[in-house]
Backbone as JSON, one array per atom type, in Angstrom:
{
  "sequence": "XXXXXXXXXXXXXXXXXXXXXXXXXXXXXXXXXXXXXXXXXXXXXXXXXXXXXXXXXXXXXXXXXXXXXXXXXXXXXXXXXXXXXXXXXXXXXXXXXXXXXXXXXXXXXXXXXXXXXXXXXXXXXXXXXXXXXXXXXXXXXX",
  "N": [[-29.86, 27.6, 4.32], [-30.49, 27.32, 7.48], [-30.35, 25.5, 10.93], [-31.38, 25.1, 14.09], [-30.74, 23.19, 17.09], [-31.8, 21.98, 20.13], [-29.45, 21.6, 22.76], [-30.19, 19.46, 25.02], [-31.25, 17.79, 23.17], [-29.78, 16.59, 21.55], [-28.94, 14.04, 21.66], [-30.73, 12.69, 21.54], [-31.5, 13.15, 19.62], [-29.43, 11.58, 17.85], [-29.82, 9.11, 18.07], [-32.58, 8.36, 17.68], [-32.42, 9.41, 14.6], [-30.68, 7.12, 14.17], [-31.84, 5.27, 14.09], [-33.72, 4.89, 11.79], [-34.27, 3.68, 8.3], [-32.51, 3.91, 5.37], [-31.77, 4.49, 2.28], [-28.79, 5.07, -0.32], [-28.34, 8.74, -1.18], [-29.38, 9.99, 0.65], [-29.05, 8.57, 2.78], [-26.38, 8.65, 3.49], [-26.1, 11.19, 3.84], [-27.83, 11.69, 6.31], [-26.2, 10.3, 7.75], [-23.53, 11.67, 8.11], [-25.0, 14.06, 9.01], [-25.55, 12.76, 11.61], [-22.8, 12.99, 12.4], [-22.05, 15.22, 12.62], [-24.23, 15.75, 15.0], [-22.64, 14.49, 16.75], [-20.14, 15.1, 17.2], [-20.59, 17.51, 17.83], [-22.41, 16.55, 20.7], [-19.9, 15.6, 22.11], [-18.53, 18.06, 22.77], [-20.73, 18.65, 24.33], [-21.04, 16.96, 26.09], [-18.19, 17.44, 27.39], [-18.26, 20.23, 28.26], [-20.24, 20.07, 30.34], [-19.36, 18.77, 32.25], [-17.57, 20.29, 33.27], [-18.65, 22.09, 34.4], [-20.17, 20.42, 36.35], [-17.93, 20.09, 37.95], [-17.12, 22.23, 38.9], [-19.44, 22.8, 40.34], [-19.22, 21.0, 42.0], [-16.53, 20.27, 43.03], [-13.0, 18.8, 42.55], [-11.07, 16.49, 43.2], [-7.83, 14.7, 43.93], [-6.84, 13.87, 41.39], [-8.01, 15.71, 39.36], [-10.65, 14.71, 38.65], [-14.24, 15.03, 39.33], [-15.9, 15.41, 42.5], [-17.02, 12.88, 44.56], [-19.52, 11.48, 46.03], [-19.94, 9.02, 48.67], [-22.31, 7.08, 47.56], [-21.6, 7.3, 45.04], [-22.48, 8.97, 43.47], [-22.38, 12.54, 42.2], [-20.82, 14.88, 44.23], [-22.45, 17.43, 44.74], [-22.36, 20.78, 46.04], [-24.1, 23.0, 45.72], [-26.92, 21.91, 44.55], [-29.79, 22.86, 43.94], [-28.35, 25.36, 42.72], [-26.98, 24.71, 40.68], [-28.74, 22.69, 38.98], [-30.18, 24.79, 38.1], [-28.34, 26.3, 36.48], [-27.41, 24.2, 34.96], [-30.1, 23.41, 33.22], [-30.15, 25.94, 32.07], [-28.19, 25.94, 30.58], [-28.32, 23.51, 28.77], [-30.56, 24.33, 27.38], [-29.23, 25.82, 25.4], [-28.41, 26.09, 22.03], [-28.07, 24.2, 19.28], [-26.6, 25.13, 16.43], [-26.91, 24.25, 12.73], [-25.64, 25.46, 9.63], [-25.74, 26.36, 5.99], [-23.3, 26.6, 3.77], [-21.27, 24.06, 3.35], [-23.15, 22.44, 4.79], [-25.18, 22.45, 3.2], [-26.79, 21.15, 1.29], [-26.75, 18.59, 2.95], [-28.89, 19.83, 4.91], [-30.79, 20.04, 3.47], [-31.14, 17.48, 2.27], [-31.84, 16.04, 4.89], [-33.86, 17.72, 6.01], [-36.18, 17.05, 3.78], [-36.22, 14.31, 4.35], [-37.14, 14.03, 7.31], [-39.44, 15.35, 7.1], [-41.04, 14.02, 5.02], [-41.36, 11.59, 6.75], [-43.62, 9.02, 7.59], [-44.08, 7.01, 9.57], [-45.44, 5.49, 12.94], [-44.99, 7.08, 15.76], [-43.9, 7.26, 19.02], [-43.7, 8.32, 22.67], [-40.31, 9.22, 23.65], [-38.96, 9.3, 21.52], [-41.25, 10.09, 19.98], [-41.49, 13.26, 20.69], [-38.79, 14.16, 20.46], [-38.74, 13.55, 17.2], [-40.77, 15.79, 17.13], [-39.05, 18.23, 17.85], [-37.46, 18.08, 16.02], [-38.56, 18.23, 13.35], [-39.87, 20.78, 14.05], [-37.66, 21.97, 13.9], [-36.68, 22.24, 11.49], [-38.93, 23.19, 9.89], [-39.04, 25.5, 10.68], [-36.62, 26.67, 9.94], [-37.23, 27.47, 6.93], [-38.67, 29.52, 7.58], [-36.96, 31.59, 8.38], [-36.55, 33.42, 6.17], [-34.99, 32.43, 4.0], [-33.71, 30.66, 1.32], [-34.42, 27.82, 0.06]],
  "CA": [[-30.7, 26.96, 5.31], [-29.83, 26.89, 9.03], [-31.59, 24.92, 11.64], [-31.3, 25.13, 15.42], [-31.52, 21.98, 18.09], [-31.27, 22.37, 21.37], [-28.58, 20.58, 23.48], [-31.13, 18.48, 25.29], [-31.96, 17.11, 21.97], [-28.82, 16.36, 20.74], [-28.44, 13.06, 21.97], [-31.73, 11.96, 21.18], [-31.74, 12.95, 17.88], [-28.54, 10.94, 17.38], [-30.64, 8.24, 18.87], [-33.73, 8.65, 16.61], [-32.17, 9.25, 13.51], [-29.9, 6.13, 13.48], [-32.87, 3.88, 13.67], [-34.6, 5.21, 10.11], [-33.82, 2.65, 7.18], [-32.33, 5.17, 4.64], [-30.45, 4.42, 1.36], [-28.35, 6.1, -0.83], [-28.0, 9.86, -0.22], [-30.12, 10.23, 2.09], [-28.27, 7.33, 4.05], [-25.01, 9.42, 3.39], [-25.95, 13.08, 4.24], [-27.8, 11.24, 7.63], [-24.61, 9.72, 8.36], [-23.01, 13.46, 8.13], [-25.68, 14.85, 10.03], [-25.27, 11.94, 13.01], [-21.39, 13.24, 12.41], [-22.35, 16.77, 13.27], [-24.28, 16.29, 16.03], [-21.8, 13.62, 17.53], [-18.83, 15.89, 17.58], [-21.21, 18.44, 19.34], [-22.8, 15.97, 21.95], [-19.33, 15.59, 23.09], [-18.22, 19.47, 23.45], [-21.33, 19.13, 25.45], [-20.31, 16.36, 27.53], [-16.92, 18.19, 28.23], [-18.97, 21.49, 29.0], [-21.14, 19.9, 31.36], [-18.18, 18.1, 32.83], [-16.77, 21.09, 33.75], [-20.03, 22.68, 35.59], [-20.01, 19.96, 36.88], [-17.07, 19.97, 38.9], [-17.36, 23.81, 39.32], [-20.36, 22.83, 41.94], [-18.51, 19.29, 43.48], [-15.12, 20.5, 43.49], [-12.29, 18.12, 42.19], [-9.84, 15.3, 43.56], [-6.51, 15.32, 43.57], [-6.84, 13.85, 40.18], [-8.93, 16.07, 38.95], [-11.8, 14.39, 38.97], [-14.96, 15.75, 39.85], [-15.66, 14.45, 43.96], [-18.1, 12.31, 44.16], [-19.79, 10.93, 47.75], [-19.81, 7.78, 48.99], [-22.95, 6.6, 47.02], [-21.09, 7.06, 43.66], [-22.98, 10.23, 42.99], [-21.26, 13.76, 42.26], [-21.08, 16.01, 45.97], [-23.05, 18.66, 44.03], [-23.05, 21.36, 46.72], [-25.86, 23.73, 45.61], [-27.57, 21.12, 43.9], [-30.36, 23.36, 43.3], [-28.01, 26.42, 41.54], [-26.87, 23.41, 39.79], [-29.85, 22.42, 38.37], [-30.58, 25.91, 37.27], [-27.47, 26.31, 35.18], [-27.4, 22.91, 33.54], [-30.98, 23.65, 32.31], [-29.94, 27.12, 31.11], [-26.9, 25.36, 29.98], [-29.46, 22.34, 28.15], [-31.68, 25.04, 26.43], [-29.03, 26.44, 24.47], [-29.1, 25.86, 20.76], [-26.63, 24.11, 17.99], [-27.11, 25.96, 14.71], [-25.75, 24.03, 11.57], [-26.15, 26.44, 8.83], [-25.08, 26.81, 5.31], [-21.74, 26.39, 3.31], [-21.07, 22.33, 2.73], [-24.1, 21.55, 5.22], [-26.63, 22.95, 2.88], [-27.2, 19.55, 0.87], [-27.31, 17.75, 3.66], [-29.99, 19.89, 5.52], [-32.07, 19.84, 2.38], [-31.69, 15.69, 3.03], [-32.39, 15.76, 6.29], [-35.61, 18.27, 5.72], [-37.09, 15.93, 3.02], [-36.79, 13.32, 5.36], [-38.45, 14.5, 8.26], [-40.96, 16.06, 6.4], [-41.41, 12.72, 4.5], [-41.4, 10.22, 7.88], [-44.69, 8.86, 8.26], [-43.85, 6.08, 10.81], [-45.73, 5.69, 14.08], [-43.77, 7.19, 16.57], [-44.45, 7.74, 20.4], [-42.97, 8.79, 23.72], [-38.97, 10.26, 23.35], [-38.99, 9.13, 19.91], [-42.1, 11.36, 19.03], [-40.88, 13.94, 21.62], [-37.71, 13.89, 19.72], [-39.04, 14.07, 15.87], [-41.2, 16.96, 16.92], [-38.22, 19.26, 17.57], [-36.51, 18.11, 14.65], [-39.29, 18.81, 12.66], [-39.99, 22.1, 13.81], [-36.21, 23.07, 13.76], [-36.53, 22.18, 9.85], [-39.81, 23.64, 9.25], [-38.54, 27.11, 11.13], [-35.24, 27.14, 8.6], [-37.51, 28.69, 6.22], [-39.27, 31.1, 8.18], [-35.68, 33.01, 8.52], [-36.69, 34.03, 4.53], [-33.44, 31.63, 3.62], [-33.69, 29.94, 0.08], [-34.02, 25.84, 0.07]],
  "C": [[-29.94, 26.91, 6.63], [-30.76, 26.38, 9.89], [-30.69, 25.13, 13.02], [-31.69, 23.85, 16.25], [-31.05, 22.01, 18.84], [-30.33, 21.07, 22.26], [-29.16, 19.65, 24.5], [-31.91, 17.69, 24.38], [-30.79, 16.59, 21.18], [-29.03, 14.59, 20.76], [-29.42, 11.68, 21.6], [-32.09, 11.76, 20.21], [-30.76, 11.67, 17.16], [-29.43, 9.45, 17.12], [-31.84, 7.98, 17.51], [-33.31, 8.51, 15.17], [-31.43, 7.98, 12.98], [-30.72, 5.07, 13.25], [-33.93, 3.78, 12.42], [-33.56, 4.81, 9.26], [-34.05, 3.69, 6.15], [-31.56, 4.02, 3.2], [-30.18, 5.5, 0.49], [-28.1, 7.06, -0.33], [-28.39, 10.58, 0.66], [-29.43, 9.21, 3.34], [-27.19, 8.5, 4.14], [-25.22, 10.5, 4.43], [-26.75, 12.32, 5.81], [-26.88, 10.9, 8.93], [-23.73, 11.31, 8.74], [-23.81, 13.72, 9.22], [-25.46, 14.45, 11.23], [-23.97, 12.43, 13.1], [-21.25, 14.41, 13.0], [-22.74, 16.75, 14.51], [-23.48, 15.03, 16.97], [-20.94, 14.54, 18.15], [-19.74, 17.34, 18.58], [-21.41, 17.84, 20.68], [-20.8, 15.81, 22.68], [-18.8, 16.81, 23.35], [-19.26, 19.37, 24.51], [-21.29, 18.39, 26.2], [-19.11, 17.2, 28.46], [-17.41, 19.39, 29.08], [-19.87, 21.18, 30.41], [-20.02, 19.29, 32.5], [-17.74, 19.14, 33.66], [-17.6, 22.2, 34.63], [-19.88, 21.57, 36.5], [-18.72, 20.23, 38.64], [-16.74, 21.79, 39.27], [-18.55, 23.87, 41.33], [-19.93, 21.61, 42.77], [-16.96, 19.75, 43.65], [-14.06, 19.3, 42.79], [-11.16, 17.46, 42.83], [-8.89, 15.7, 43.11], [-6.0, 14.22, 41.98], [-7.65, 14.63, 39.05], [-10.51, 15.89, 38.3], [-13.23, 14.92, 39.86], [-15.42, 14.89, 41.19], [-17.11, 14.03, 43.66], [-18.8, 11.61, 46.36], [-20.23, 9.45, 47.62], [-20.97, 6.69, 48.08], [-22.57, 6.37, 45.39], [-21.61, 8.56, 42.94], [-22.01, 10.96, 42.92], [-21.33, 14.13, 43.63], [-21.22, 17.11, 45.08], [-23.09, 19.67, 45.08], [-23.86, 22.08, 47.08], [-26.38, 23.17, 44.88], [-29.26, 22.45, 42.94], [-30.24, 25.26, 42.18], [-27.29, 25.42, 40.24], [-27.61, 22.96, 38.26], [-29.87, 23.43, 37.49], [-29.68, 26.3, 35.88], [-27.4, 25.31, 34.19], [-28.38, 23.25, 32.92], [-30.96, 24.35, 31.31], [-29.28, 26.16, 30.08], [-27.57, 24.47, 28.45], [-30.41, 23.18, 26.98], [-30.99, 25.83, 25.32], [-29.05, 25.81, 23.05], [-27.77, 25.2, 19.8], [-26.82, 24.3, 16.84], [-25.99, 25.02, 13.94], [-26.54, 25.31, 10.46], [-25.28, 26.37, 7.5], [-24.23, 26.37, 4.86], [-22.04, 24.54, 2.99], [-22.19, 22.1, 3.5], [-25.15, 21.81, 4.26], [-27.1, 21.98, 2.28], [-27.12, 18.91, 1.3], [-28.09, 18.15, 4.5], [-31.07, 19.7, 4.84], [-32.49, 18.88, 2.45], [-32.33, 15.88, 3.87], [-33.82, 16.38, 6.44], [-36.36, 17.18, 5.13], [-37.07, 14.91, 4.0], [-37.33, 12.9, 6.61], [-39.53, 15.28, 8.0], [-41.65, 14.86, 5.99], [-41.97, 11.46, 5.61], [-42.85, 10.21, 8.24], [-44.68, 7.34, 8.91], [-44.11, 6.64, 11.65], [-44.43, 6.03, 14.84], [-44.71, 7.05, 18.11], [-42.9, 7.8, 21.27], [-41.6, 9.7, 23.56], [-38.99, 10.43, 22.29], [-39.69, 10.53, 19.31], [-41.61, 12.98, 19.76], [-39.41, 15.01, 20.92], [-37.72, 14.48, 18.06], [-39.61, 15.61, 15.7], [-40.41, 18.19, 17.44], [-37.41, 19.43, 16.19], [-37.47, 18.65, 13.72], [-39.61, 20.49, 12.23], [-38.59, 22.92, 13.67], [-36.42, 22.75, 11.94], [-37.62, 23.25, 8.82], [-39.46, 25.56, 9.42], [-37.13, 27.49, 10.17], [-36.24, 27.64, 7.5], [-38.16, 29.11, 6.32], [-38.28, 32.51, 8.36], [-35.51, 33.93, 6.95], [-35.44, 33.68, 3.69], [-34.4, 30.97, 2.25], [-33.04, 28.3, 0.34], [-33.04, 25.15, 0.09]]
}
């Protein structure tokens, strides 16, 4: 099984998933999964960190500069934009090997969730969903 979620979803999923009342191994392999995409959300803090200061430039601490309002000094704000998005749309594949019994969890239980949702939340479930439901369209075995 491998699933895909895009790095504009990371953070939300973290988000989302910690607030579903789980036990047992489904609590467990959740816990894993929030473990997975933790240690990603921060490669993608650091990555963005470092665009970052690619378009503001850096202090003589290396710190990315920032202008008087507290903001970054982005100076093409709008090639900026364009790359973070790219940057935002790419994808974090778990796949396989020790994750495979805990995507199988994590499937059953977004397949299973019938709690109202709305706004980010639902926003949120319905990528996870379809990144679970698309793991076996790749003709992968459960």
């Amino acid at each position: 099984m491998k699933i895909e979620i895009q790095y504009c979803y990371v953070i939300d999923a973290i988000n989302f998933l910690s607030t579903i009342t789980l036990k047992g191994k489904q609590s467990i392999h959740r816990t894993r999964f929030i473990k997975h995409l933790n240690e990603k959300l921060k490669q993608i803090s650091e990555e963005e960190l470092e665009l970052i200061k690619e378009f503001a430039g850096v202090d003589e601490k290396g710190n990315p500069n920032r202008r008087e309002d507290g903001n970054f000094d982005i100076k093409n704000v709008d090639d900026f934009l364009k790359q973070q998005r790219e940057y935002f749309q790419e994808c974090y594949i778990i796949e396989g090997g020790d994750a495979h019994g805990m995507l199988k969890t994590m499937k059953a239980i977004i397949e299973n969730y019938d709690l109202e949702i709305s706004g980010k939340d639902a926003e949120v479930f319905e990528h996870l969903f379809t990144a679970f439901e698309n793991s076996n369209e790749k003709g992968e075995e459960d």
